[in-house]
C-alpha positions in Angstrom: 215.3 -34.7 -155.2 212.6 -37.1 -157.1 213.2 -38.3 -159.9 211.7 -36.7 -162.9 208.8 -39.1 -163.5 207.1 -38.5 -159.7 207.3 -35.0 -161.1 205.2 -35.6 -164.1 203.3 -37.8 -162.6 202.0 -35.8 -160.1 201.0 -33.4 -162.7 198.7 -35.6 -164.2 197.4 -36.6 -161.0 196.9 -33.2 -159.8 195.3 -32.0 -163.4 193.3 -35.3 -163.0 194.2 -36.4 -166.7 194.3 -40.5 -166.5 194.8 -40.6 -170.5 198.7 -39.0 -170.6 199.4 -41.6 -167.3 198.0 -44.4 -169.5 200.1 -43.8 -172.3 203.3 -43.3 -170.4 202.9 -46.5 -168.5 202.2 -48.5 -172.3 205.5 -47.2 -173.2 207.7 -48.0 -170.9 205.6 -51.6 -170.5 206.9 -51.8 -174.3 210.4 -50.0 -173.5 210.5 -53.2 -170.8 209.3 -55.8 -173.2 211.8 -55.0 -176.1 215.1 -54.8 -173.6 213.9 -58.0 -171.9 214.4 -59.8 -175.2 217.7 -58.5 -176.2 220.8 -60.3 -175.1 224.0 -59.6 -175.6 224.3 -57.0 -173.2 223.2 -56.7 -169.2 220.1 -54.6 -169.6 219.4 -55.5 -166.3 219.7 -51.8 -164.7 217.4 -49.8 -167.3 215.2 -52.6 -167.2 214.6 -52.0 -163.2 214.8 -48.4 -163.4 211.6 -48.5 -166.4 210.0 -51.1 -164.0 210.3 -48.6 -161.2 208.6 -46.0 -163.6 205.8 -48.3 -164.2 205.2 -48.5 -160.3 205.2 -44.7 -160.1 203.0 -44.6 -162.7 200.6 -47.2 -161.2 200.3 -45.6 -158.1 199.2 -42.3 -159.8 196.5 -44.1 -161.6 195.3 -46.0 -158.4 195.3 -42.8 -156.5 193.1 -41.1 -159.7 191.0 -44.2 -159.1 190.1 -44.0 -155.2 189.6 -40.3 -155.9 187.4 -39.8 -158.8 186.6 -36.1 -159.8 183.7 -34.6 -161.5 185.4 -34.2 -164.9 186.4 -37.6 -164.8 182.8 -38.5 -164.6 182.2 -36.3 -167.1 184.6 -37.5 -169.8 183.1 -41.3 -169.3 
């Protein structure tokens, strides 16, 4: 079964809307940032699962970029 974020992000890529796939990947870049400078506990697992995340996220946005629609055009 994939995991929920390949779910929503082929939703955006299939809607073609590069804005929501933005935002998600800032938060979890700033969900990373913040558990990477806590101690005090091994946040070594949810850091590589949000990681992961980003990576999904990525590849959505590269595959909006080497397929650009008309809309997208159009929203520049």
């Amino acid at each position: 079964m994939p995991k929920a974020i390949e779910l929503i992000v082929d939703g955006y890529v299939k809607l073609n809307d590069r804005k929501p796939l933005e935002v998600l990947k800032l938060h979890r870049q700033k969900l990373a940032g913040d558990l990477k400078g806590r101690t005090g506990f091994d946040y070594s697992q949810p850091i590589r699962q949000i990681d992961e995340e980003i990576s999904v996220i990525e590849a959505g946005l590269e595959s909006l970029n080497s397929h650009p629609s008309i809309g997208d055009a159009q929203r520049d």
